[in-house]
C-alpha positions in Angstrom: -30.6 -11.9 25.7 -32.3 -15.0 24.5 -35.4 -13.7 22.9 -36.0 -9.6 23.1 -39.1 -9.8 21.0 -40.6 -11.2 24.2 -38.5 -8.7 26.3 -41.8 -6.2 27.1 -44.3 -8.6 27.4 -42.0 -10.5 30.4 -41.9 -7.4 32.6 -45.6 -6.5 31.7 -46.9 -10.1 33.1 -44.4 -9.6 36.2 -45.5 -6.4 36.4 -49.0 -6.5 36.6 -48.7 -8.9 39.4 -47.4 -6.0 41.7 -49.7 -3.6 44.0 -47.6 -0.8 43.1 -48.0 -0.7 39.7 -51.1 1.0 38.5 -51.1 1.5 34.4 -49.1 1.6 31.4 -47.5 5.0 32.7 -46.0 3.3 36.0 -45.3 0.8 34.5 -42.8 2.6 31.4 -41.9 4.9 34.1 -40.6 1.8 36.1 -38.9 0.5 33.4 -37.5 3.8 32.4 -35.5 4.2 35.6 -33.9 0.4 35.4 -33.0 0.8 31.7 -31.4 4.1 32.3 -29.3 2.6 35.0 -28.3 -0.7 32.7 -27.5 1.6 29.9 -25.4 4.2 31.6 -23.4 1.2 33.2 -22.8 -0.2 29.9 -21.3 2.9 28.8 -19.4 3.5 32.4 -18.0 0.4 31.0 -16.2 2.5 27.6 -15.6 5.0 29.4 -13.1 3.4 31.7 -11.7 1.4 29.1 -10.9 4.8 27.0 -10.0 6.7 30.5 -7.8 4.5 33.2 -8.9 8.0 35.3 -12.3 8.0 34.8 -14.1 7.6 38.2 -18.2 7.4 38.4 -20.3 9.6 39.7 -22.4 6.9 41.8 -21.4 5.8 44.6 -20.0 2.2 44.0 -22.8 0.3 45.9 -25.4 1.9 43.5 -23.6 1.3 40.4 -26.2 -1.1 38.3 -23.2 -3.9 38.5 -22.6 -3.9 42.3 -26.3 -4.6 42.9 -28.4 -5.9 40.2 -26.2 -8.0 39.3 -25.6 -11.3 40.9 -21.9 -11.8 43.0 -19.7 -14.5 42.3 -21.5 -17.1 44.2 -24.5 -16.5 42.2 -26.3 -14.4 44.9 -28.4 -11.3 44.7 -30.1 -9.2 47.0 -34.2 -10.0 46.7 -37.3 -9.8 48.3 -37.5 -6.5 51.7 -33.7 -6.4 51.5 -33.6 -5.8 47.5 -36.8 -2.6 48.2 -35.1 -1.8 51.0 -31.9 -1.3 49.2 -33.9 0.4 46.7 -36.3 3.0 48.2 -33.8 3.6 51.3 -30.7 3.8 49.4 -29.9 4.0 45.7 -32.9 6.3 45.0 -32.2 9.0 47.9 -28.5 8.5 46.8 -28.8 9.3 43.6 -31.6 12.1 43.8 -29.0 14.0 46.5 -25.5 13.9 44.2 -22.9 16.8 44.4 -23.6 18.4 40.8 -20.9 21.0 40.5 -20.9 23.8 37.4 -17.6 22.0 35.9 -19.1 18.6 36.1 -19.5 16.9 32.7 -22.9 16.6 31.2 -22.4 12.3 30.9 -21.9 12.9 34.9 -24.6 15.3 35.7 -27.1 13.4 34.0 -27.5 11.4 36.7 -28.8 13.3 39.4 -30.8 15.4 36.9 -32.4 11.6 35.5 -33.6 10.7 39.1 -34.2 14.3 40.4 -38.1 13.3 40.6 -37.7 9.8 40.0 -40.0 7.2 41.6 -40.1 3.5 42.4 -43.7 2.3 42.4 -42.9 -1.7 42.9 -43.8 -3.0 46.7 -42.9 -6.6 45.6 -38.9 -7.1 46.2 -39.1 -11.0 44.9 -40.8 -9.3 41.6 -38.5 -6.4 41.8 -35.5 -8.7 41.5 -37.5 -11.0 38.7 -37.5 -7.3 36.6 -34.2 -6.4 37.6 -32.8 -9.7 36.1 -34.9 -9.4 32.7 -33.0 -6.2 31.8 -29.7 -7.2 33.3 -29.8 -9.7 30.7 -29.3 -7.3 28.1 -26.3 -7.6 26.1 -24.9 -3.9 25.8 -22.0 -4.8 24.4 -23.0 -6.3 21.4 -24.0 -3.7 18.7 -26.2 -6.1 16.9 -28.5 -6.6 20.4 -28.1 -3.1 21.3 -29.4 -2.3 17.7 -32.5 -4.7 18.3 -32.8 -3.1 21.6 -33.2 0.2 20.3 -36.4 -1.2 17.9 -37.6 -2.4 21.5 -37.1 0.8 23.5 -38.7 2.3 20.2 -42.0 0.3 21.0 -41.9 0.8 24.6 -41.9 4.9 23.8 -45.0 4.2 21.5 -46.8 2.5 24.5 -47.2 6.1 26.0 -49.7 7.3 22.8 -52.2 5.0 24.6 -50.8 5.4 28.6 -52.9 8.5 29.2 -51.9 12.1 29.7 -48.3 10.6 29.0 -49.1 10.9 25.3 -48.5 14.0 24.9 -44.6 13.1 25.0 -44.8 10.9 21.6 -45.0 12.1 18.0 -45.0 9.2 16.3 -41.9 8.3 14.1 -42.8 8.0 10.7 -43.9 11.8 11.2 -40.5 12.6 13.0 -38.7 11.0 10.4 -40.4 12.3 8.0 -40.1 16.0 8.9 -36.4 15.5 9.4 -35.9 14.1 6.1 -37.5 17.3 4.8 -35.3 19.3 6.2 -32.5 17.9 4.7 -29.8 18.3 7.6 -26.2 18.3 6.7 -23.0 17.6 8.6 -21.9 20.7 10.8 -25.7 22.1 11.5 -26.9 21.5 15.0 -30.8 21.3 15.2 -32.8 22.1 18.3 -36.1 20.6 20.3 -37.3 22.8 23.0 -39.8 20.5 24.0 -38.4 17.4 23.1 -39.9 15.0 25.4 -38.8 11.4 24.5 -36.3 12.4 22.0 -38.0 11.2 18.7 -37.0 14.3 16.9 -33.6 14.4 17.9 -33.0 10.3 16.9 -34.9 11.2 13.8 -32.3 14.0 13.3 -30.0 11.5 13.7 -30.6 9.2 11.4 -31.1 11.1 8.5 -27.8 12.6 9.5 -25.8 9.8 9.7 -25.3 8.2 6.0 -23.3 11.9 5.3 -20.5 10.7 8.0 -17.2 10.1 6.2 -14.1 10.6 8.6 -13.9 11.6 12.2 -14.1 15.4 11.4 -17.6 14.7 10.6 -18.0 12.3 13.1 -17.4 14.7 15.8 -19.9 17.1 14.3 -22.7 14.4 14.2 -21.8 13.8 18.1 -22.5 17.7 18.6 -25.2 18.4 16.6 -28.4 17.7 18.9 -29.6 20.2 21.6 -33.4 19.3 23.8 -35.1 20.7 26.5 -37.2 19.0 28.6 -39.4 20.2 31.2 -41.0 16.6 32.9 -39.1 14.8 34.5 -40.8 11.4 33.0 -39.9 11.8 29.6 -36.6 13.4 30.4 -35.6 10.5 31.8 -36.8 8.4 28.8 -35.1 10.8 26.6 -31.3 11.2 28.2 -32.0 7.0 27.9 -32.9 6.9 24.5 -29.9 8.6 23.3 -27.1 7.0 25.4 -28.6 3.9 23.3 -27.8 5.8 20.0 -24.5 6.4 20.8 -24.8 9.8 22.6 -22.1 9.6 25.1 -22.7 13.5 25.7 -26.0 13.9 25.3 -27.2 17.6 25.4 -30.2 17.4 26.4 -31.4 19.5 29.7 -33.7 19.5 32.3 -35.5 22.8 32.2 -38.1 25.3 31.0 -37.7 26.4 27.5 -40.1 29.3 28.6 -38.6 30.8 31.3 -36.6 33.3 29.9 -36.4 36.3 28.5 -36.3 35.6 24.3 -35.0 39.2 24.2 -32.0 38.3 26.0 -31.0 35.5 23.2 -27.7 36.1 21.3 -26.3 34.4 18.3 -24.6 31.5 20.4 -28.1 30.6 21.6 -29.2 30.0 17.8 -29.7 26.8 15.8 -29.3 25.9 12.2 -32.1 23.5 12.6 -35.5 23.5 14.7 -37.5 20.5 15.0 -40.5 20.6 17.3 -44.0 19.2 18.2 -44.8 22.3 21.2 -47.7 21.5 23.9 -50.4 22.5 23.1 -53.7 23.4 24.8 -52.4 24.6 28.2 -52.4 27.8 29.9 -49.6 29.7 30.9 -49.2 31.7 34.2 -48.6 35.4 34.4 -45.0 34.9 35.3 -43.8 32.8 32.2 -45.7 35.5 29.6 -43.7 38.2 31.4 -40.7 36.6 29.3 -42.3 37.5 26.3 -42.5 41.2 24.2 -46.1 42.4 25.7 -47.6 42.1 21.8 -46.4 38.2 21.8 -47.5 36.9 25.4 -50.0 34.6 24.5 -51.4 32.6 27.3 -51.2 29.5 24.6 -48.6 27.5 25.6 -47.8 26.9 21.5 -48.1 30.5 20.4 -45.2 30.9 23.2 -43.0 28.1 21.6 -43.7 29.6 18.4 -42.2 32.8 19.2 -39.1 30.7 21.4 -38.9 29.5 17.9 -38.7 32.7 15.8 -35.8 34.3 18.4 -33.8 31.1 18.5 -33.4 30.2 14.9 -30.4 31.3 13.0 -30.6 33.4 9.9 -31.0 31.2 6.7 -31.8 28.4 9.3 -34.8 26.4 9.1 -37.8 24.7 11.1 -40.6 22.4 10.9 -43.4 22.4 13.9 -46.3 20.5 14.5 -48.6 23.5 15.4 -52.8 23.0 15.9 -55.3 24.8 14.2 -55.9 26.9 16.1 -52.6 28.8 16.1 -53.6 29.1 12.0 -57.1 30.3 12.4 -57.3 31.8 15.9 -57.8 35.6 16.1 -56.9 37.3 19.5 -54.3 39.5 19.4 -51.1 37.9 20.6 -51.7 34.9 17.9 -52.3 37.7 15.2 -48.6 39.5 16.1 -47.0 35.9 16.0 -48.3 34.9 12.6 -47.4 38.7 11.4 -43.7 38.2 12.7 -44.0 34.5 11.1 -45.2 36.2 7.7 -43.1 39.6 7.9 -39.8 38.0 9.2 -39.9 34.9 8.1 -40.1 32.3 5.0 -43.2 30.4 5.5 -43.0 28.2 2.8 -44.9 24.7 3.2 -48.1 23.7 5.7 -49.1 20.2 5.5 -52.4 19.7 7.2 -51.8 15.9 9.3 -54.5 13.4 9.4 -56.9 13.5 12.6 -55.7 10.2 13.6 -52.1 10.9 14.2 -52.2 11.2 17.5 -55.3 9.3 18.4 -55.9 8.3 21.1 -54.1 11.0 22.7 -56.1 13.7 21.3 -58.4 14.2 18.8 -57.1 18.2 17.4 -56.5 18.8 14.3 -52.6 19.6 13.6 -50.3 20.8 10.8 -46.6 21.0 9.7 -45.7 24.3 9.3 -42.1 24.5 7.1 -40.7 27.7 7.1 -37.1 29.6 6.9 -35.5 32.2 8.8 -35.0 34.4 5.2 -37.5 35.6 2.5 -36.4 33.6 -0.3 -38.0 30.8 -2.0 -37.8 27.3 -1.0 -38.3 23.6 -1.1 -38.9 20.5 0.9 -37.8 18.3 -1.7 -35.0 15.6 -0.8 -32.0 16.6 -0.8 -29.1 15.1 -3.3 -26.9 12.9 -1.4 -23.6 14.2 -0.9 
């Protein structure tokens, strides 16, 4: 691509010609969807250069290559026959794929990625003028695909000001920095039950990476992330945002980290590492509390993460959260037994109180970083020496 500085602000002025686009939400969301598509053929692309075998998933009309991209005469399909195409095929295609059990996660992610999936253009002719932006995109050279990951980095920031879709992005310099206080080391595998765009999980990552040395390591790095997602918006953001960091397996999941039992968690479901920003401020129903020891079923949706939290982290393992005041200061019952367990069972070691603007405009509550450690003896946040 010629210029990807301008790369955003090209689809924004198509964009915002088209009916069907109503906001910075649709608009990432419509993005999201394309870029996904671009990026998983790009790595399609390795994956049958390491595998002669390897066969896709999609259906070969649907692949990004055998319709965004132009044929050999220099044609492509535009205008009613490109949204035809689009709303009456590849979507209800790829929304209704054969998922079986044994199916690899780099396959599965596919359907699970358009499940609830939407195309909000009505324009085709601007459709196609979108389509050919990001099919421009160089995904094979790791010096553009580096620059695109700054890019995709400033699309995910959009959402802090797109509305209710805010709530899916802690900004990075307080990812990064939460990570780097963690001090992860090769062979741990951290966790984000919540995870939304990914941010912890790439911050994760790149503090990681500096400590790979040989391919023993290497495969540890490539195992050594695990998210949850519940929406299917930043879901789709997320499982795109790590195939661009080199995730060809990326284990990330569509599903509700509260919906089951934390009694029922055994070592295997444990991490060494837990780095979260939980919602905060809903209400939870009846149903999802019943998963919860009757003295911890808060109806606060962070109180609940907070005990997901205590169940799921290994002993000696450690955590930062983003948690809001009021899980510190408030008083009814289930918060009290939650910060008892916290207190009792746990190392709570560190809380950083995080300026008000943070996550302005988003919302306005004040939050904190709570550092803590699944044993009782003293720690530290401070760097760690490099290997």
């Amino acid at each position: 691509m010629g210029n990807l500085s301008t790369f955003v602000k090209r689809i924004r002025d198509i964009m915002r010609n088209d009916a069907g686009i109503n906001g910075d939400a649709q608009r990432i969301e419509q993005i999201a969807w394309m870029l996904f598509l671009k990026v998983y053929d790009a790595k399609e692309q390795d994956w049958e250069f390491d595998d002669d075998e390897y066969t896709s998933v999609i259906p070969e009309e649907c692949r990004w290559r055998n319709w965004a991209v132009a044929d050999s005469s220099g044609q492509s399909m535009t205008g009613d026959t490109l949204l035809n195409f689009v709303n009456n095929t590849l979507f209800p295609t790829l929304k209704n794929l054969t998922v079986t059990p044994d199916m690899p996660i780099k396959k599965s992610i596919v359907k699970t990625t358009f499940e609830d999936a939407n195309n909000y253009m009505k324009d085709g002719v601007l459709l196609r003028q979108v389509v050919n932006i990001i099919d421009e995109l160089d995904l094979s050279d790791t010096q553009e695909v580096h620059a695109f990951g700054e890019i995709y980095e400033s699309i995910l920031r959009e959402l802090q000001s797109a509305g209710s879709s805010g709530e899916f992005y802690t900004p990075r310099a307080v990812t990064e920095f939460m990570a780097e206080m963690i001090k992860p080391e090769i062979g741990e595998r951290m966790a984000d039950f919540a995870c939304g765009t990914g941010g912890f999980i790439t911050s994760w990552l790149k503090t990681l990476a500096p400590q790979i040395q040989n391919t023993d390591d290497q495969r540890e790095y490539d195992h050594s992330i695990y998210g949850i997602e519940k929406k299917q918006f930043p879901y789709m953001l997320c499982i795109t945002n790590m195939l661009l960091h080199g995730m060809d397996v990326p284990q990330i999941y569509h599903d509700n980290s509260l919906m089951k039992d934390v009694l029922d968690y055994t070592e295997k479901d444990k991490f060494d590492v837990i780095l979260m920003n939980p919602p905060y401020g809903g209400s939870e129903k009846a149903d999802v509390k019943s998963h919860f020891p009757s003295d911890l079923a808060s109806s606060e949706t962070a109180d609940l993460f907070m005990s997901v939290i205590m169940y799921r982290l290994k002993k000696n393992g450690r955590a930062a959260v983003i948690l809001p005041d009021g899980f510190l200061f408030g008083t009814d019952n289930a918060k009290i037994a939650i910060k008892k367990k916290l207190l009792k069972e746990f190392n709570l070691h560190t809380v950083i109180r995080l300026p008000g603007s943070v996550f302005a405009p988003y919302t306005s509550i004040t939050t904190n970083i709570l550092f803590f450690s699944a044993d009782r003896r003293d720690t530290s946040i401070s760097p760690k020496p490099s290997r």
